[in-house]
C-alpha positions as CSV (number, residue, x, y, z in Angstrom):
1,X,90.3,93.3,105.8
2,X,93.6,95.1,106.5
3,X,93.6,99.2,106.6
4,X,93.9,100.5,103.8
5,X,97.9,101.9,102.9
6,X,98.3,105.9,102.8
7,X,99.7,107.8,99.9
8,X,102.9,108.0,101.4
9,X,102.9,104.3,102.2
10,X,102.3,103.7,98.9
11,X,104.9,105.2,97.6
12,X,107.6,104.2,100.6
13,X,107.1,100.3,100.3
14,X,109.0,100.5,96.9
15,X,112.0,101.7,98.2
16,X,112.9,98.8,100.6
17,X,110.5,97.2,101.8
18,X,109.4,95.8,98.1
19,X,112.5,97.0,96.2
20,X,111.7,95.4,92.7
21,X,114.8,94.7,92.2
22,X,116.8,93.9,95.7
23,X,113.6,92.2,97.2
24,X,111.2,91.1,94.3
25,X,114.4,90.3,92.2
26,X,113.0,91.8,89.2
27,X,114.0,93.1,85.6
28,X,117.6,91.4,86.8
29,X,118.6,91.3,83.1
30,X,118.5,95.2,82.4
31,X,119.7,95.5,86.0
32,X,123.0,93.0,85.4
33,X,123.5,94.7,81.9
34,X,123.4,98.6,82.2
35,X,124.9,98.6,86.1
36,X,128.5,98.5,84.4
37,X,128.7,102.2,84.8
38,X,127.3,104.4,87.2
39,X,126.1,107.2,84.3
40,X,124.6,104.0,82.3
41,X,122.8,103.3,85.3
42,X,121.6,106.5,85.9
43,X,120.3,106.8,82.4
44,X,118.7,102.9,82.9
45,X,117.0,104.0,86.2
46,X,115.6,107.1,85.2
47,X,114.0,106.1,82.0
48,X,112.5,103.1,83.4
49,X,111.6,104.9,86.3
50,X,109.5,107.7,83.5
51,X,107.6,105.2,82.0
52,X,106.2,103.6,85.4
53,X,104.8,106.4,86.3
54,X,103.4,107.7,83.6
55,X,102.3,104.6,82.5
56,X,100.5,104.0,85.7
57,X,98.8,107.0,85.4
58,X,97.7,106.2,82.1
59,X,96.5,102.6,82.9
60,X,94.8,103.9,86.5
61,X,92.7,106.5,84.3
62,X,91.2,104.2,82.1
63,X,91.0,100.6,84.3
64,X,87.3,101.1,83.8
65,X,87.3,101.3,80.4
66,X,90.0,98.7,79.2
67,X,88.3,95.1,78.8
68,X,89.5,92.6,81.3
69,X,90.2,89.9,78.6
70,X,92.4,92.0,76.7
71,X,93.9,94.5,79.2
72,X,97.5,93.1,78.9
73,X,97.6,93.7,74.9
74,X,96.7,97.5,76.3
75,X,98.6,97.9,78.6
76,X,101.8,96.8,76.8
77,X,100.6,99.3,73.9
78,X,100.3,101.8,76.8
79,X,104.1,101.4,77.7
80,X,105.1,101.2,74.4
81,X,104.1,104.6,73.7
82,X,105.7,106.4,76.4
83,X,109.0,104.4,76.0
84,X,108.9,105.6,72.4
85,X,109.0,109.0,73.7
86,X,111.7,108.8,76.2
87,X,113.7,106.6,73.5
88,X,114.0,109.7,70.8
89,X,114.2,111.9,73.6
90,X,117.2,109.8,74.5
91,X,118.5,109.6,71.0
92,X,117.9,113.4,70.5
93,X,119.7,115.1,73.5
94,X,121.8,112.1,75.4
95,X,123.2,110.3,72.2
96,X,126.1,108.5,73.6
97,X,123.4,107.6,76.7
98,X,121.5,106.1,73.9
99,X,124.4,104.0,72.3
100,X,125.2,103.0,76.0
101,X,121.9,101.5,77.0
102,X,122.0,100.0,73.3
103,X,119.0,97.4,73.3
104,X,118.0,98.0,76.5
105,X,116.5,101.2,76.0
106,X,113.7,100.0,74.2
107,X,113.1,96.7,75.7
108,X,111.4,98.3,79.2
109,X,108.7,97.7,77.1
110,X,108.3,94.0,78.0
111,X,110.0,94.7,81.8
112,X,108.1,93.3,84.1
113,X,108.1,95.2,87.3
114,X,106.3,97.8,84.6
115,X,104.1,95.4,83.2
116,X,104.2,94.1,86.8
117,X,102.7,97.4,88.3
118,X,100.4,97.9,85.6
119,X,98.5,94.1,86.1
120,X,99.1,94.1,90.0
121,X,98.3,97.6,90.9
122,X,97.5,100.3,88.9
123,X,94.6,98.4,87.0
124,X,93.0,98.0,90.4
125,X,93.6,101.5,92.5
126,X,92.9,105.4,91.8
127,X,95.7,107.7,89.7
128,X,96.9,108.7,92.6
129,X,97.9,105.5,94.4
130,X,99.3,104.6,91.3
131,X,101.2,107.4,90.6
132,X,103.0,107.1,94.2
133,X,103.4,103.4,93.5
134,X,105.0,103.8,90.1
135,X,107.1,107.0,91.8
136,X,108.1,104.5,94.6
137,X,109.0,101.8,92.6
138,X,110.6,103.7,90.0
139,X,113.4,105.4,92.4
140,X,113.7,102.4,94.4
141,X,114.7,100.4,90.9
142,X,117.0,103.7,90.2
143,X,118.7,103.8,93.7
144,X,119.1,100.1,93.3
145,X,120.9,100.7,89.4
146,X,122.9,103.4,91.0
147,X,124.3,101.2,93.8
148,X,125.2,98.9,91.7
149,X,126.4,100.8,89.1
150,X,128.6,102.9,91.2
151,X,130.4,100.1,92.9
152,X,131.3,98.0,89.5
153,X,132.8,101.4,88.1
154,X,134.8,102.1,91.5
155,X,136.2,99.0,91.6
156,X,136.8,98.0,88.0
157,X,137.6,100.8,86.6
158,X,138.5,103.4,89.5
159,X,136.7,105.9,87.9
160,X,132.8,107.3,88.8
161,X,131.4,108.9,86.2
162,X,133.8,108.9,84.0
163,X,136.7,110.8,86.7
164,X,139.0,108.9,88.5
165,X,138.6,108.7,91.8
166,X,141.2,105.8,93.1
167,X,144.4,106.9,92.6
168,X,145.9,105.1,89.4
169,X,148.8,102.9,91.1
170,X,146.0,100.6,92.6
171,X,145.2,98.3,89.3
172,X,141.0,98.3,88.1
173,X,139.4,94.9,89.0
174,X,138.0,94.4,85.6
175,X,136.1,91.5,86.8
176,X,133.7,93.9,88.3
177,X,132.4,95.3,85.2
178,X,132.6,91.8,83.8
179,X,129.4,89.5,83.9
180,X,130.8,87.5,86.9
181,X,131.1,90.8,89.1
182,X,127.4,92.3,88.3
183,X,126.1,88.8,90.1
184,X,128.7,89.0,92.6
185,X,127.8,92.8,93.5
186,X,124.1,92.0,93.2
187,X,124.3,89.3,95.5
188,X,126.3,91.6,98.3
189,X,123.7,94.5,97.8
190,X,120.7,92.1,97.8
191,X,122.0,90.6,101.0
192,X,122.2,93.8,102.5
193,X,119.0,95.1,101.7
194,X,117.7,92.0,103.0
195,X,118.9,92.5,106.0
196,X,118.4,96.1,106.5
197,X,114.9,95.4,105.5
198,X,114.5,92.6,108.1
199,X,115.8,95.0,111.0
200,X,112.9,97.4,110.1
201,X,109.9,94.9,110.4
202,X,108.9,91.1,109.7
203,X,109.6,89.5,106.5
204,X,106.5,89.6,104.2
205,X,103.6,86.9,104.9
206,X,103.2,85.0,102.1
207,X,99.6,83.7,100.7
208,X,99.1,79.8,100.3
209,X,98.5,80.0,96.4
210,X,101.1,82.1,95.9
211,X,103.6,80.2,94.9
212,X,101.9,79.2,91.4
213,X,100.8,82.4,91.1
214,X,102.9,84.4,87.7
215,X,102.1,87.6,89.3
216,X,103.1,86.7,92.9
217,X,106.5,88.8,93.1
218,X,104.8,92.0,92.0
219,X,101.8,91.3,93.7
220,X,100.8,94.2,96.3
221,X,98.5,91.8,98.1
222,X,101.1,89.4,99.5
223,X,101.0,91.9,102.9
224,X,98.1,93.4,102.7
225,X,96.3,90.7,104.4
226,X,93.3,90.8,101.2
227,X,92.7,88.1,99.3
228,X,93.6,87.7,95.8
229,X,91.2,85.9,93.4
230,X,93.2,82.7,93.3
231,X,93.6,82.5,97.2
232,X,89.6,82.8,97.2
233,X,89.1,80.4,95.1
234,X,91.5,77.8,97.2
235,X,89.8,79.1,100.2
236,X,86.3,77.9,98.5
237,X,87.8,74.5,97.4
């Protein structure tokens, strides 16, 4: 069995090495959506980034208590509270935030590198690993948003935040903020990170039942070198 991660490990694999959203590719719809401004993505990153921690804390407290057949029911019930909160806190102080993120605000209920988290880790460690996980994964999703979200403004509206910041005879490429451009810049940053992330170690070992596995891009077992329950079951076979 592999050593067991530190807290500080913990919390550092979500910020490149397992980037939910530049190396897991996950929750690519809110990330293509609110990334067409660098304050939306901000806003986006942030408030997703609340609910994964506190909703790992949450879930960690009480994985001995929460049945195993209907733990997902709970733990979306879980989320769903604490996006509530952050969604009329939202609404009360950051209005135009709120008619920014529009839909998306309230649909980190059902993302699933929260969801994710909650199923692949946090129902299985202590509070504390989860909190660094959820704290880990939750920036590295931000700093991901804010990447993004900064270079589509730049360079299709030549603005960031809102002042302009290229000088105003050098026309906006609108196609930046435009559907095409979010895949475009997602792609670019995804290849980087990629790469970046290769240069600091090997690329991730993948297990043999992986592959039909739903919970194998969120699953913090792919490099750990343990075995899941579906790789001992092949194993067995």
């Amino acid at each position: 069995m592999a050593e067991k991660k530190t807290i500080f490990q913990e919390f550092s694999k979500g910020l490149l090495k397992e980037n939910p959203v530049l190396r897991l590719v996950l929750g690519t719809c809110p990330t293509l959506a609110t990334t067409t401004s660098l304050e939306s993505a901000i806003g986006m990153g942030l408030s997703a980034a609340i609910v994964l921690v506190c909703s790992n804390i949450v879930i960690s407290a009480l994985r001995k208590v929460i049945p195993s057949k209907v733990r997902i029911p709970c733990y979306i019930v879980v989320i769903a509270g604490f996006v509530t909160i952050v969604q009329m806190l939202v609404k009360a102080y950051l209005p135009a935030l709120n008619d920014m993120l529009g839909v998306y605000l309230p649909l980190i209920v059902v993302n699933c590198i929260i969801l994710g988290r909650a199923e692949a880790f946090a129902g299985k460690n202590s509070v504390i690993r989860s909190a660094a996980d959820g704290l880990g994964m939750g920036i590295g999703f931000t700093c991901a948003l804010i990447i993004m979200g900064g270079v589509r403004e730049l360079l299709g509206a030549g603005k960031l935040l809102g002042f302009q910041v290229l000088p105003e005879s050098i026309p906006p490429m609108t196609i930046f903020v435009l559907a095409p451009g979010g895949f475009f810049v997602f792609g670019l940053v995804m290849a980087c990170a990629n790469r970046l992330a290769e240069k600091k170690g090997k690329p991730k070992a993948e297990l043999h039942s992986c592959g039909s596995c739903p919970m194998a891009a969120s699953c913090s077992l792919k490099d750990s070198g343990d075995k899941c329950e579906n790789e001992k079951k092949e194993a067995a076979e």
